[in-house]
Steps between C-alpha positions, in 0.01 A plus 500: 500500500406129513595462825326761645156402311571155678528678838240745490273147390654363860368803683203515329442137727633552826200773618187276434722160649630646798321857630217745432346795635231469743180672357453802840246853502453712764225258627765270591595705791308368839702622761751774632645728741607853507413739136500874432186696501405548150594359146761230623301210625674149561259292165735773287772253565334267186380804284696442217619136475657495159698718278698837611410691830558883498512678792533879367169615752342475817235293337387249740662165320725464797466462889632637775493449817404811724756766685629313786270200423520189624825330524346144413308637226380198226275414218315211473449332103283169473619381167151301471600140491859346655789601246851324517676813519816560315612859510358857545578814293458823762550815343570814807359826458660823535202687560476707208767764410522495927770174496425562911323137572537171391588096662840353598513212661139278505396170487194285343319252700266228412182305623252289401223678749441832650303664768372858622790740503541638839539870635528744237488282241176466205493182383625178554840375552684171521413208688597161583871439396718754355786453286719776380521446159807782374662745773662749275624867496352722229702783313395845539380639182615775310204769427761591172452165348213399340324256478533311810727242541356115614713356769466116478494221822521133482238318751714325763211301584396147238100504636213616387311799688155700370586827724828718539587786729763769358671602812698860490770511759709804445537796309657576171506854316673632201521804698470562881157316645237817534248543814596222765565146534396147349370735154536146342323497100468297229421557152428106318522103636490273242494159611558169263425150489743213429287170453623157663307339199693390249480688172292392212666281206493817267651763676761252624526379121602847390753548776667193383483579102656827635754358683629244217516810211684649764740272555482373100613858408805525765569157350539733129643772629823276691 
């Protein structure tokens, strides 16, 4: 019991030293390509940035892109001021009880400016140089299962960057894709910050009284 007081005190360290979520809304979303008429606009991407998401309805807390949309489809997030970006929780939608749309593969870009979107596009998009921060492939998710499941990506990229892109590529579906090609969606993006500071004398005070009862009490236990 001792030692699991001691590591649970560890934990309790590591978030606020090394990575936290990114404060997004709706607002945060300048830029994107390709959405289905109606309730499924691309700013529902940062709807609901903490706690469970439930997908059980056609609600509107997800996007899609439309029937036979555009195969480069994106959305376009300034985070407000440069981040270091660490990692990215995504969570995929099923649409509703349908499980017939939904991302695969996709990647997430990064820039420090942006411009006009062109064609089709509302917005702005990326400018300037681009780096692809995480190129990933997304699970299709389960309309049975509930709530959605967060499907975490490391940053492959050390810099710091104000605006990201979230780039669908292909297709994934619980069941078979419904009513053409590239119906790309996502429910959530949750994006966090690792700072290059180094952490205050407190919190790394803690992680070290946490790390010698830890090791004190494997010490007793031997």
């Amino acid at each position: 019991m001792k030692i699991k007081i001691a590591i649970a005190l560890i934990l309790a360290a590591v978030p606020s030293a090394f990575a936290s979520l990114i404060p997004l809304a709706p607002g945060n979303v300048i830029g994107f390509l390709g959405a289905y008429p109606g309730p499924f606009p691309a700013a529902s991407i940062l709807d609901n940035q903490t706690g469970p998401i439930v997908e059980n309805t056609q609600n509107g807390t997800y996007w899609l892109n439309s029937d036979n949309g555009p195969a480069n489809a994106y959305i376009v997030i300034d985070l407000g001021v440069a981040f270091h970006l660490a990692s990215f929780d995504l969570f995929n939608t099923h649409n509703a009880n349908f499980g017939d749309r939904g991302t695969g593969n996709f990647s997430i870009e990064a820039s420090n400016s942006i411009a006009p979107g062109t064609g089709a596009s509302i917005g702005s998009d990326l400018s300037g140089p681009i780096v692809t921060l995480v190129s990933g492939t997304l699970l299709a998710a389960n309309p049975s299962v509930s709530p959605l499941v967060a499907q975490t990506f490391l940053s492959s990229d050390p810099g710091s960057y104000r605006y990201i892109r979230f780039s669908p590529h292909t297709v994934a579906s619980f069941n078979p894709p419904c009513c053409g090609t590239n119906v790309y969606g996502l429910n959530e993006l949750r994006a966090f910050d690792a700072p290059t500071t180094v952490p205050e004398p407190a919190t790394m005070a803690i992680f070290g009284v946490g790390l010698a009862a830890l090791g004190l009490l494997r010490k007793r236990t031997a």
